[in-house]
TIDOLUM-173040 format. One line per field, with one value per residue (C-alpha): residue in three letters; x, z, y; residue number from 1. Coordinates in pm, whole numbers, plus 50000, padded with zeros to 5 digits. Example, Ala and Ser with C-alpha at 12.3 -4.5 7.8 and 13.67 -1.06 7.14 Angstrom:
2
residu	(ALA_SER)
c1	(51230_51367)
c3	(50780_50714)
c2	(49550_49894)
num	(1_2)
***
This chain:
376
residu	(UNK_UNK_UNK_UNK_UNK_UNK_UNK_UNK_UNK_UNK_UNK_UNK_UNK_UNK_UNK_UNK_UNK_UNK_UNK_UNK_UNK_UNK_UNK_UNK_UNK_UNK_UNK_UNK_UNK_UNK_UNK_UNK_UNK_UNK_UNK_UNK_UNK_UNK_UNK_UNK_UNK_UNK_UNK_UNK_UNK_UNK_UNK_UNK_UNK_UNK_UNK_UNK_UNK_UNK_UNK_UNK_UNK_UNK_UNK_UNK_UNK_UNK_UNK_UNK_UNK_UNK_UNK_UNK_UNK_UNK_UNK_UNK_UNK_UNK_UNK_UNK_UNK_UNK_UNK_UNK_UNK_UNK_UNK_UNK_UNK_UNK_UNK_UNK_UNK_UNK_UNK_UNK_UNK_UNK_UNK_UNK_UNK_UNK_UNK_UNK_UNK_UNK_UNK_UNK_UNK_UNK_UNK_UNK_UNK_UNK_UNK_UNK_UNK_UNK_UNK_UNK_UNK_UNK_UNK_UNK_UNK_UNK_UNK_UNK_UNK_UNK_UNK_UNK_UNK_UNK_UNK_UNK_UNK_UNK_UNK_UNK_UNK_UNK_UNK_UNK_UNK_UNK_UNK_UNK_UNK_UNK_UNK_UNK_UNK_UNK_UNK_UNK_UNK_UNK_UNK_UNK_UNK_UNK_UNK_UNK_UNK_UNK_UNK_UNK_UNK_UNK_UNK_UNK_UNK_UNK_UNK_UNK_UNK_UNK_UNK_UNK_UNK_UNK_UNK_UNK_UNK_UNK_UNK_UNK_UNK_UNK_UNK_UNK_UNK_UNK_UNK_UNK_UNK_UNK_UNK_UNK_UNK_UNK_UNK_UNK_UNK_UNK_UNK_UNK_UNK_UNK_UNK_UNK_UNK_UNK_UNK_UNK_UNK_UNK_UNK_UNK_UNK_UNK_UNK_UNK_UNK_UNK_UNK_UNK_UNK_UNK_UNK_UNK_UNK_UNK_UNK_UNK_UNK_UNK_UNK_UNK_UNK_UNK_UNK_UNK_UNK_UNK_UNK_UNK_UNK_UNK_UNK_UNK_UNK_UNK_UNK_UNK_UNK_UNK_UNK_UNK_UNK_UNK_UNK_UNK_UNK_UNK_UNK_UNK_UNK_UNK_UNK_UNK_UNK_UNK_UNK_UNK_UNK_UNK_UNK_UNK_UNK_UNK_UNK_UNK_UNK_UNK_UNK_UNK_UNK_UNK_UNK_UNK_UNK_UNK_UNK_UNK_UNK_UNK_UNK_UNK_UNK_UNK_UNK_UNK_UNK_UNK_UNK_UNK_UNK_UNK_UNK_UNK_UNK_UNK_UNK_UNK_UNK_UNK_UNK_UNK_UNK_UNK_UNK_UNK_UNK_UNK_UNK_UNK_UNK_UNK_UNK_UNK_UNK_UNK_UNK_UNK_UNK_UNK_UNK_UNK_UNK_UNK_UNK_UNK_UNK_UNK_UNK_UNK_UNK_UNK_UNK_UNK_UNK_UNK_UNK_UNK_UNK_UNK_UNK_UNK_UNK_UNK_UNK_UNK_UNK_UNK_UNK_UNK_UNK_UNK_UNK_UNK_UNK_UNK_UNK_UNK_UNK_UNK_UNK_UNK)
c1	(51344_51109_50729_50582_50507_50689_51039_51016_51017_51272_51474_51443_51538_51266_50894_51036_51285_50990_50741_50949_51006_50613_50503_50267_50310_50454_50071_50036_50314_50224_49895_50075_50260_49959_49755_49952_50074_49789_49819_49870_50207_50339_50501_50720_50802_50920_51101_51288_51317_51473_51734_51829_51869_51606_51477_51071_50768_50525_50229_50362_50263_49998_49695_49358_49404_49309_48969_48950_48820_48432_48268_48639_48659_48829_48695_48802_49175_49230_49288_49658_49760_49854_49461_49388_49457_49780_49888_49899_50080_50335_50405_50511_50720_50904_51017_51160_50819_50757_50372_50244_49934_49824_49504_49175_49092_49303_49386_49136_49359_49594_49314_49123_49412_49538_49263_49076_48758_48548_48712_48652_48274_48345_48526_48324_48481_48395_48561_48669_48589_48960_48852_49058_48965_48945_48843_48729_49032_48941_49255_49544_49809_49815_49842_50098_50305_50251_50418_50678_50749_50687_50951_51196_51450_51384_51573_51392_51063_50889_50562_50265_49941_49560_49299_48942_48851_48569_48407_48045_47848_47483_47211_47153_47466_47566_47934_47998_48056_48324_48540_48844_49192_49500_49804_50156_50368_50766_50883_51216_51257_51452_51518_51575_51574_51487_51217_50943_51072_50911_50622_50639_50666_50382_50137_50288_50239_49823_49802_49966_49654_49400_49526_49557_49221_49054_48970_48934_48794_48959_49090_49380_49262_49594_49481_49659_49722_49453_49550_49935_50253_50341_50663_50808_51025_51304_51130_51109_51348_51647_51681_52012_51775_51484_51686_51603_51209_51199_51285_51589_51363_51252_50901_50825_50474_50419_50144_50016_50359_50672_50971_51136_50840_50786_51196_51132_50815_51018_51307_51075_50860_51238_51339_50996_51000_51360_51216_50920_51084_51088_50738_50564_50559_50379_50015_50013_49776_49884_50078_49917_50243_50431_50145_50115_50494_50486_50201_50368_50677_50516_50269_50615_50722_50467_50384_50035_49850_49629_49291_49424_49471_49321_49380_49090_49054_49199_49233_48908_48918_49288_49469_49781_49940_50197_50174_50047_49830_49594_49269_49185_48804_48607_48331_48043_48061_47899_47951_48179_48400_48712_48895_49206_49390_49760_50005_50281_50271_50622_50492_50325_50579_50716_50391_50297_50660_50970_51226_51295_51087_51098_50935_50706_50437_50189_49846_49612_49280_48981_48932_48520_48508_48814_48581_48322_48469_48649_48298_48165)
c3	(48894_48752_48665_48459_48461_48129_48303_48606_48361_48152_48391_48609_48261_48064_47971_48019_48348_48525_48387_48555_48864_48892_48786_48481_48146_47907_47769_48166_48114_47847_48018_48307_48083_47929_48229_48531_48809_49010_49368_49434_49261_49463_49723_49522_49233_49511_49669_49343_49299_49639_49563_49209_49385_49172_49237_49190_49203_49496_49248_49082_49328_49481_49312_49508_49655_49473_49594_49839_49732_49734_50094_50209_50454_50804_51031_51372_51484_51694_51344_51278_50913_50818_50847_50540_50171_50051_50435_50409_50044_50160_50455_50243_50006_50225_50400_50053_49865_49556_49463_49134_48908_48702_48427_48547_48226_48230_48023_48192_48186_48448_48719_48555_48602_48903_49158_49184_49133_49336_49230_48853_48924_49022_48754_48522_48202_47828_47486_47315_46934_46878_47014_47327_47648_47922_48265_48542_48800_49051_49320_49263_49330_49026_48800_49021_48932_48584_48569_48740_48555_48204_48351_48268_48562_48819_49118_49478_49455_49723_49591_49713_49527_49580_49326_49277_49183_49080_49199_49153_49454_49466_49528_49875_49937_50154_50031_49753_49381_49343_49606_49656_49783_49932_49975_49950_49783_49862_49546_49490_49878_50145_50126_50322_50702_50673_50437_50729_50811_50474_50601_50920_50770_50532_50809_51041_50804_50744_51161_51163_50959_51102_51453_51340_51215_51578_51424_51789_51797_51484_51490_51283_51103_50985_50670_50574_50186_49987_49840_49840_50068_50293_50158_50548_50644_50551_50619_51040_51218_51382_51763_51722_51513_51799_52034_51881_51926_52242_52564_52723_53013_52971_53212_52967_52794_52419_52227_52532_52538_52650_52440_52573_52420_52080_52017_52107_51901_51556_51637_51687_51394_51164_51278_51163_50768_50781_50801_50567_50282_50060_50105_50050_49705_49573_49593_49909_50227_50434_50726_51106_51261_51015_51010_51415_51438_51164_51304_51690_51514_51356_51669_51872_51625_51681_51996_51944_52201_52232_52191_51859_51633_51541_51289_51095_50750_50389_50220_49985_49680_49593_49483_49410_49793_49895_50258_50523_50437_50668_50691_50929_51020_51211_51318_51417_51001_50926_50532_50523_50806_50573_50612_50509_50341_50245_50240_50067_49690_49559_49255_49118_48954_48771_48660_48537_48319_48528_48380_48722_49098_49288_49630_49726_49972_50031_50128_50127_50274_50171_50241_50275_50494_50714_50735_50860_51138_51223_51266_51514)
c2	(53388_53093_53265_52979_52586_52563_52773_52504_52207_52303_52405_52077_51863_51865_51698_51337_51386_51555_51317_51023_51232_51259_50942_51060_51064_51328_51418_51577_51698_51886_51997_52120_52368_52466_52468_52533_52224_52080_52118_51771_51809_52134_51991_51714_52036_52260_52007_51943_52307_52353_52068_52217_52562_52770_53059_52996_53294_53226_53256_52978_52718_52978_52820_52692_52330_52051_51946_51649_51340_51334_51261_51308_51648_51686_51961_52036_52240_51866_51692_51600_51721_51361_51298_51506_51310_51564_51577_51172_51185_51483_51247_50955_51186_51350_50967_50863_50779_50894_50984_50829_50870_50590_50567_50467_50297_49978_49666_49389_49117_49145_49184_48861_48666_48791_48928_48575_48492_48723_49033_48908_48921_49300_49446_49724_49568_49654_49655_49963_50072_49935_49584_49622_49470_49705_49768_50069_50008_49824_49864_50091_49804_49642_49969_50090_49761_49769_50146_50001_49705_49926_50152_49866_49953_49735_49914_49980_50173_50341_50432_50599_50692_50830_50795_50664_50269_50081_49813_49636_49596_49373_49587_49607_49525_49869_49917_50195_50095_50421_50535_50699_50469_50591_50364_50265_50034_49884_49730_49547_49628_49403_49056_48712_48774_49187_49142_49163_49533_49623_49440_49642_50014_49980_49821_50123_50408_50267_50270_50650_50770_50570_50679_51030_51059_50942_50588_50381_50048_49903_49551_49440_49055_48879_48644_48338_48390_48117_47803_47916_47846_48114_48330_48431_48163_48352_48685_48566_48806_48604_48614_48866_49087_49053_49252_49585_49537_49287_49379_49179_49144_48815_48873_49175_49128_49233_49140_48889_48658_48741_48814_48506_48343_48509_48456_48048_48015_48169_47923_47628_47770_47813_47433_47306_47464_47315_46969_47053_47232_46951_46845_47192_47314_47627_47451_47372_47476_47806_47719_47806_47789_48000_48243_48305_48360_48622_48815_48805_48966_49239_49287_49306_49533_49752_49724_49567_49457_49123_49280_49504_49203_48864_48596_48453_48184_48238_48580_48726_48851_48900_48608_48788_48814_48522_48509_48696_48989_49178_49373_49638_49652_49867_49654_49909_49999_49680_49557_49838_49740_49695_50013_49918_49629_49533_49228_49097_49030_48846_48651_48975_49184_48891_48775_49138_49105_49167_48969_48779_48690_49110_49132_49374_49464_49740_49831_50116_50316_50357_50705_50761_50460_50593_50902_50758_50585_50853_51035_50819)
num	(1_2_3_4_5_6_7_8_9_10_11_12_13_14_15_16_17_18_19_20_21_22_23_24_25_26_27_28_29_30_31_32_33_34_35_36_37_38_39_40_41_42_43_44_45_46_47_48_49_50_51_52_53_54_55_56_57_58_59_60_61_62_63_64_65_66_67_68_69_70_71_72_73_74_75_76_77_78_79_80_81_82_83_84_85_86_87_88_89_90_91_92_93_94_95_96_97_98_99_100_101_102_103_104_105_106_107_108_109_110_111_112_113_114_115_116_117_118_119_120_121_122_123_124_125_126_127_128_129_130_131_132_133_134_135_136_137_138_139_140_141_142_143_144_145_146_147_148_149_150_151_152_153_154_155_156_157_158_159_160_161_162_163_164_165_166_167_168_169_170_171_172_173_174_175_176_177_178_179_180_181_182_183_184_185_186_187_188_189_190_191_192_193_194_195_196_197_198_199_200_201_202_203_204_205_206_207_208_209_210_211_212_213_214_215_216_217_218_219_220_221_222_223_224_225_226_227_228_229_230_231_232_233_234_235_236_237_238_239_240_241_242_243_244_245_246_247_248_249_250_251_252_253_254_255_256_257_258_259_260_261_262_263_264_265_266_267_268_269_270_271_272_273_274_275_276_277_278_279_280_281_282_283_284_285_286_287_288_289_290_291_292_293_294_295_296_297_298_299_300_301_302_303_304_305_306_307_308_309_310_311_312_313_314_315_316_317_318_319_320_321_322_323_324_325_326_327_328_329_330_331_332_333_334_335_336_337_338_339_340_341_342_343_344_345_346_347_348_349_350_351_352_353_354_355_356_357_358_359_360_361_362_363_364_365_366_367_368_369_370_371_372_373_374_375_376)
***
């Protein structure tokens, strides 16, 4: 029988295997022998413990809960468990993801060069006493990658991750300058014609909280990435693929066409890039056609109806998605309609130092805005 944090990490390989496991470094490591586990790290250290067979004392992971994130509280018997920050994480980790905790002191530079313009204007930046340029983080994304690319392995990651970031606001401006983001990421995932399944889950998994929490009245924006081609032609579901998410009857409605319709528009919309593939380079302006026929696939998908989703301009303030991304807003919240964001990233990881082009997609919630539509 295992009575201490120390037994548990010895016993499951040591300060570095359970560090990886975990996602932290070995100086928390350290702390949690000193200190005892936090409780946002019970359920993925029993979960190991259960798979290595050991024995563990209830008191070990019998500790108060880790506070919820500020402004951040669910009331009410009615409330599904997923609607609750650790409910959301255990969620992810028990379909495969693994939960990871990253700094919130970063190096500056890869969110100068790779957020755009905008989101330069909002980074909390300053130089340490060593003469190192570094920032308050703004998203989680882009720390997330960097672990992952540091990591040096380069395999499929499922990651998921909750934590505060930073952002200026103008005065007057109504949004929050801190607040607290939950979201996932699919890293080195599927490729060519599956690619949009990743697409899929992570846009699915943002809808199960939302839903869960009693968010009605959001609408789902799909943005055409700025200034950059759009990464889906090969990411378009082929019509033998189609069959699993459109009905075979040909009169049957999804997402305000039928599925006779969607499966002609990707064919005429797969014919078309065919012709063009040689005139578009990396520069050049989104494609409308491209775009629509990605969005009816993953509104198929997911059984989206016509009045959930809309398409509108270029993205904002992140330069570093490829193609498609979205934004879920919840109009009635005004400037702070944005509840949730994601897309697909595949020039990221490489520029962030993977040796070669990795796709990946992901998005996230922010959590005291998803409160407060839920309250309404």
């Amino acid at each position: 029988m295992l009575t201490s944090p120390a037994e548990i990490i010895d016993a499951l390989g040591g300060t570095k295997k359970v560090a990886e496991m975990l996602g932290v470094g070995a100086s928390a490591i350290s702390n949690y022998r000193r200190d005892g586990f936090p409780a946002a790290k019970h359920y993925a250290l029993a979960k190991a413990c259960e798979a290595s067979g050991l024995a563990i004392d209830d008191r070990v992971f019998g500790g108060p809960p880790a506070a919820a994130p500020r402004h951040f509280r669910y009331d009410g018997a009615n409330k599904s468990q997923v609607t609750s920050p650790n409910g959301f994480l255990k969620d992810l980790v028990a379909a495969g993801y693994r939960q990871v905790e990253t700094p919130i002191l970063q190096p500056s530079d890869p969110f100068i060069n790779r957020m755009g313009a905008e989101m330069q204007r909002r980074l909390y930046r300053f130089t340490d006493p060593g003469g190192e340029e570094l920032c308050l983080r703004p998203d989680l994304t882009i720390p997330s990658v960097l672990d992952y690319v540091r990591a040096g392995r380069f395999d499929e990651a499922r990651l998921c991750y909750q934590g505060t970031a930073f952002r200026y606001q103008p005065r007057g401006a109504g949004k929050p300058e801190e607040f607290t983001q939950m979201g996932l990421e699919i890293i080195n995932g599927k490729t060519g014609d599956a690619a949009i399944e990743d697409d899929i889950e992570v846009l699915e998994k943002l809808l199960k909280i939302i839903r869960a929490a009693g968010v009605t009245g959001y609408k789902i924006h799909f943005v055409l990435a700025r200034a950059r081609k759009i990464s889906h032609p090969k990411a378009i579901i082929p019509p033998e693929r189609l069959a699993r998410i459109i009905p075979p009857d040909p009169d049957a409605m999804i997402a305000g066409r039928s599925g006779e319709d969607i499966i002609r528009r990707i064919e005429r919309s797969r014919r078309y890039h065919a012709q063009r593939t040689e005139q578009q380079n990396e520069e050049g302006p989104p494609d409308d056609s491209l775009a629509m026929d990605w969005m009816e696939t993953v509104a198929s998908a997911l059984d989206l109806k016509t009045n959930d989703f809309e398409t509108f301009g270029q993205s904002g303030g992140f330069d570093y998605y490829t193609g498609v991304s979205f934004e879920i807003h919840v109009p009635e919240l005004g400037p702070r309609k944005v509840i949730a964001s994601g897309g697909r990233y595949d020039n990221l990881v490489e520029s962030l130092g993977a040796p070669h082009q990795i796709p990946a997609v992901g998005g996230a919630i922010a959590l005291e805005r998803l409160r407060e539509a839920a309250g309404r």
